[in-house]
Kinemage of the C-alpha trace (Angstrom):
@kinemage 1
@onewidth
@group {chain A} dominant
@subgroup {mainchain}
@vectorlist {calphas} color= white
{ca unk a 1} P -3.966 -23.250 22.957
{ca unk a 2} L -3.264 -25.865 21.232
{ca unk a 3} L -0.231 -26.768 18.122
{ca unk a 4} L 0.405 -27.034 15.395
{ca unk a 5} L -2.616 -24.039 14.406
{ca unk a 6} L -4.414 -24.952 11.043
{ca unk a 7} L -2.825 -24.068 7.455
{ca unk a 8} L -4.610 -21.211 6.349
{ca unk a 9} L -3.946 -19.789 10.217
{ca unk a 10} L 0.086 -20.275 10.390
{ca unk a 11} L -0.672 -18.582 6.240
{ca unk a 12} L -1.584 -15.512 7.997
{ca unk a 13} L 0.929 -15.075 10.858
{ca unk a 14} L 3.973 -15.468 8.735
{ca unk a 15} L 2.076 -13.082 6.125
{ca unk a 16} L 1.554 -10.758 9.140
{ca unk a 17} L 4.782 -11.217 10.360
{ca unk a 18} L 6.259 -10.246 6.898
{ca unk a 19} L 4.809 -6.661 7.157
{ca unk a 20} L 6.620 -6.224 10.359
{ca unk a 21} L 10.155 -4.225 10.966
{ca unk a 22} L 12.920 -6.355 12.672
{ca unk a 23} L 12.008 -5.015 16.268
{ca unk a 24} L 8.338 -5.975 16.045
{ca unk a 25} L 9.043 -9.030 14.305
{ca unk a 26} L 11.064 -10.195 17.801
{ca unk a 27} L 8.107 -8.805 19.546
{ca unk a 28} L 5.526 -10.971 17.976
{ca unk a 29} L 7.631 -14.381 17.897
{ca unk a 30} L 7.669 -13.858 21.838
{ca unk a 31} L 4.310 -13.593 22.243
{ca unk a 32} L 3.088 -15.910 19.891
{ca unk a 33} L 5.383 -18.426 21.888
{ca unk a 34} L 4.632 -17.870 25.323
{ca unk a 35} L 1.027 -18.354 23.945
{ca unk a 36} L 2.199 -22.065 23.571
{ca unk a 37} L 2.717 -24.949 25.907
{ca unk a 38} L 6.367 -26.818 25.732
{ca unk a 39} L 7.971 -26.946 22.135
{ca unk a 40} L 6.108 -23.428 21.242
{ca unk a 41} L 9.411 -21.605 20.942
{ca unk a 42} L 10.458 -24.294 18.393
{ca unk a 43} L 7.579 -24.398 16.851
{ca unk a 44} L 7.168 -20.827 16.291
{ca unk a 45} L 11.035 -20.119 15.244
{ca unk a 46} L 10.197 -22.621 12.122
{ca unk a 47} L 7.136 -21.242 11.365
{ca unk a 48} L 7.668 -17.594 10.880
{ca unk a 49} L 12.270 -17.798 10.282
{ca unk a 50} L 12.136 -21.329 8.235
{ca unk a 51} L 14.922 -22.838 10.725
{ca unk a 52} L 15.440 -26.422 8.817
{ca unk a 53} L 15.466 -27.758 12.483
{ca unk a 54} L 11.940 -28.199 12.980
């Protein structure tokens, strides 16, 4: 799978991730990252928390 994933896509997965409580937001930021080749953590942590970093 390939990164970054199309506007409208990353749209829906931090609108998804929204809905979520705390423990199932961890949940699905670890396996939307091991999804991922290098950098997917990263990439992932400023998609659906904002870090600045990225």
């Amino acid at each position: 799978m390939s990164f970054p994933y199309k506007k409208n896509i990353e749209k829906s997965m931090k609108k998804f991730y929204d809905s979520l409580c705390e423990k199932n937001k961890r949940r699905y930021a670890a396996i939307e990252s091991e999804k991922l080749s290098h950098g997917g953590v990263n990439y992932i942590s400023a998609l659906l928390l904002k870090f600045p970093n990225y």
